[in-house]
Structure formats: C-alpha cells, structure tokens
N, C-alpha and C positions, 0 to 999 in steps of 0.2 A: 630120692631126697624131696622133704617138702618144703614148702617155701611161706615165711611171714609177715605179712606187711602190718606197719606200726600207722594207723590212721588215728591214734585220737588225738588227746591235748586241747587245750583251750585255744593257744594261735595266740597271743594275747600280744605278740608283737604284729600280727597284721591288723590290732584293731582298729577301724570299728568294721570293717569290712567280717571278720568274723563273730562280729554282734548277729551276724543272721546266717552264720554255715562257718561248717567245719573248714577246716583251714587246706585241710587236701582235696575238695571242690572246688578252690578257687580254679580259674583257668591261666594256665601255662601254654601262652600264645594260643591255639586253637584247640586244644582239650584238655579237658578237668587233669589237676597237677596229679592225684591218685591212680589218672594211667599211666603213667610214664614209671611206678616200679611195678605194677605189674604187667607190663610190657618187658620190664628188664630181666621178670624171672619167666615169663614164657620163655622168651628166646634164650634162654639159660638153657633150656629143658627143661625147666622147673611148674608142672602143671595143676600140683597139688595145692591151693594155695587157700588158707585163711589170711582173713584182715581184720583187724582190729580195732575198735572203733569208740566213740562213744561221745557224752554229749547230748544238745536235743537235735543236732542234722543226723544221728545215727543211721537215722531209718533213710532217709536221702541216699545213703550209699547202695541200700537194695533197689532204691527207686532205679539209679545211676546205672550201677554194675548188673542187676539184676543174674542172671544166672551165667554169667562171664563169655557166654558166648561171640560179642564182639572182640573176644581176644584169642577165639577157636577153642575155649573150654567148654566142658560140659558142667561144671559147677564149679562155684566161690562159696565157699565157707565164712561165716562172721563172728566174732563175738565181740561183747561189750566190756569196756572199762570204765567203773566208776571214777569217777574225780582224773586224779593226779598223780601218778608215787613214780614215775621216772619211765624213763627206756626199757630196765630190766623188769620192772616189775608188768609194767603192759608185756613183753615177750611172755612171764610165768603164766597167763591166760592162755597161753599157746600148750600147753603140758597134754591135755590129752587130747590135743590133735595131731600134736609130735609121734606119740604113740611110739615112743625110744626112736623113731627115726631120726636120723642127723638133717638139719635143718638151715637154709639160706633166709636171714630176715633184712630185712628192705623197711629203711624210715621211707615211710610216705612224700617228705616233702625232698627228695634228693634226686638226684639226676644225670644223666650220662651220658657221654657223647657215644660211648661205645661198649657192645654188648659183654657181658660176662663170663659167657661163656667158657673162658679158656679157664678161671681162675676157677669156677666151678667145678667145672670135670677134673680140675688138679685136687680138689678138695676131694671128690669124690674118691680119690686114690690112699686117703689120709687114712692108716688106720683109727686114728682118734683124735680130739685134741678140735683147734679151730683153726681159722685165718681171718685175717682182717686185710682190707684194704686199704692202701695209703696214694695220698695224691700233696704233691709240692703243691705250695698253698703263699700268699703271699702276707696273710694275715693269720698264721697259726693260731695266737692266743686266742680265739674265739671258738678254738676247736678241741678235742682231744689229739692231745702229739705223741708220736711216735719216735721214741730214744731206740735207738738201732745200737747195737755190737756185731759187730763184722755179719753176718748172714743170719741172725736173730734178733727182736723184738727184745731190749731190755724192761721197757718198762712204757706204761702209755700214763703221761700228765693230763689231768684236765684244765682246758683253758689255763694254761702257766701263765705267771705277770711275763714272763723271763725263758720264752721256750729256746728248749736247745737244739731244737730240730725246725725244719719248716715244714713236717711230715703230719697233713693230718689223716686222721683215724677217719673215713669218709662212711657214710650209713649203710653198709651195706657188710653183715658180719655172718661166717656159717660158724658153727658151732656141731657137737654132736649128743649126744643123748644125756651127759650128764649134766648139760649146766641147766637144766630146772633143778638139781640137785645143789649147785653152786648158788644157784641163785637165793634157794631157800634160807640159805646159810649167811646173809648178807645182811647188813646194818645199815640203815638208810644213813646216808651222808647228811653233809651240814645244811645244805638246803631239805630237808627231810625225804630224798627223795631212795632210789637203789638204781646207782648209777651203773651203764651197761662197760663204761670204763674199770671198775670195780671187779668186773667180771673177767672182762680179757685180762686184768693182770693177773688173776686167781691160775686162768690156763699159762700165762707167759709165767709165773713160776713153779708151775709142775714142768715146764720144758715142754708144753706139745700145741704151743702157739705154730703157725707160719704166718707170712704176707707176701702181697704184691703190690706193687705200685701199678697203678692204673694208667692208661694210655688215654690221649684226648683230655678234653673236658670233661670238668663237674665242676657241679655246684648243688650246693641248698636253696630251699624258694622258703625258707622263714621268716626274713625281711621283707619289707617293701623294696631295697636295693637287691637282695637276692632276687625277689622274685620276679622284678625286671629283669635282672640279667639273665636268668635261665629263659623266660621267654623271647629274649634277643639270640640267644645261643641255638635252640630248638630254631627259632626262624629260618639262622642261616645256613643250619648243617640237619637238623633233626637229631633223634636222640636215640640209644641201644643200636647203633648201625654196628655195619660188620665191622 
C-alpha cells in the first residue's frame, strides 16, 4: 500500500504567517506540522510515500524532508500543484505514483494521538472499495459529517448548517485503485473546487465504503485555535503513539 500526503494550499486562514511558507512548515510544538502525517503512515507500515505540494515554499519541503531518512526511509517522492481546485483534485496528481495500488492519503495539517495501524491492516483485507475515519467532534459543522445506518456510512454532508451526526469525516482516507477514475468523473462544486467528500459518497453508494471511529485525540492545525491546540496536545501526550 502506498501512502499520500496532501501538502499544498494557500493556508490563508493562518495568514500572514504563511505570507512566507507553506502552511505545513509551520511548527507543531517542537517540529514542522508535515511530520506528524508522515510519521503516522511509517508507523502504519506505510513507507511508500509521495507529498504533494506547491506554492513558492515548494522547494523548502526538499530542503526540510530531504530524502526521508529522519523517518528510517530511503526515499520521498514529491509533486507539485498548481494554484487551487480542492482535496480531490491535489490526490489526482497522485495517479501515477498509485500505479493501481490501493492507497492511504494523510491532509498534511491533521494529527493523532494515536497510530493507524489497526485500521490500516483492516483496510488492507478489503477486497475493494474505501474507509474513512470518524472522530466525535464537538463542533461537526466545520467538518465533513458522517450519517451512519446501523453498521454503514449513509451519506457524508459537507460542513451542514444543521448536522445530524457529531461524526466527523477526519483526514486521513484509503481508497483503492479506482477513485483516480471517480475522480476524473467529478464536477467541481459551488466553491469551484472537486471536493474529496464528493468522492466518498460515490463509494458509499456502490456499497463498498467502511469506517472506524478513532481512539484518542485529533485534531486539525488550519486555524490559529487549531493549531494551538494540536501543539498543546503533542506537548502533553505526543502524537501516532501505540
């Protein structure tokens, strides 16, 4: 399984702070917020990994990561995204590094109290289809929500005024070889962008979604309130632990 992390975007809610670097260089208490998902797909087993990037700190990420060996790799793969067009379309850059293998992608600015691992290897067992992760949340509407029917995913809302779950959809999605094909197939939403919500509902109605709800903390570091709190969080516990 290979593994993608989503590093570009503008960041434009932490500015002006990323007036001069990419918003997953900021630091997350004692190192740059971009280790902390690739940290969470080593200890996955996940050691194949591109990131994706872009911007003018692009090249800061090879300065940073350089050849990944501070995380026991022997290589990181990168590529570039122009501008802007959403979640899903930054993954579609991933298409021939997927190379048909079924793949785990990690938003850059999101975080964990605890490792992956388990939900991973259960993925790995999936003959097709995806999972997605969910985490009780106390502020749903600012997330994608998860509408559940007895042991299936009915339907995932974006940011609802009015959610009916407190289950959000948290960053970190595997998927299998066709959705660069679902993806292709997709119409940018009302903010113009090709939302990765878009996507999970395309699997949750063929029937070959699952989930799990996560154990421990998380959080996003998009905000300035996030991004404090994840570095208050990592302080007191650290982060991907067993």
């Amino acid at each position: 399984m290979k593994g993608v992390i989503l590093g570009g975007g503008l960041g434009t809610r932490l500015a002006p702070l990323t007036r001069v670097t990419n918003k997953h260089l900021l630091p997350v208490y004692n190192r740059p917020m971009i280790y902390y998902p690739i940290e969470c797909l080593v200890k996955a087993g996940v050691t194949d990994i591109l990131v994706v990037t872009g911007g003018n700190s692009a090249g800061d990420f090879l300065k940073l990561l350089r050849n990944g060996a501070d995380f026991g790799l022997k290589h990181i793969n990168y590529t570039y995204q122009e501008g802007e067009g959403g979640i899903a379309a930054a993954l579609a850059l991933a298409r021939h590094f997927a190379d048909n293998h079924a793949i785990v992608v990690a938003l850059g600015d999101n975080l964990l109290e605890r490792t992956i691992a388990g939900p991973v290897g259960r993925f790995g067992t999936q003959q097709k289809g995806a999972k997605i992760l969910l985490k009780k949340v106390p502020d749903p509407e600012r997330f994608g929500v998860a509408e559940l029917d007895g042991d299936r995913v009915a339907r995932i809302v974006e940011k609802p005024r009015r959610p009916r779950s407190d289950l959000a959809v948290i960053g970190i999605y595997m998927y299998d070889a066709a959705v660069f094909d679902i993806i292709a197939g997709l119409r940018p939403s009302a903010r113009g962008e090709l939302e990765i919500t878009d996507v999970n509902n395309v699997y949750i109605e063929r029937g070959e979604m699952t989930y799990e709800i996560v154990e421990g903390w998380w959080t996003d570091a998009g905000t300035f309130e996030s991004l404090h709190r994840a570095a208050n969080l990592v302080a007191q516990g650290g982060a991907n632990n067993p």
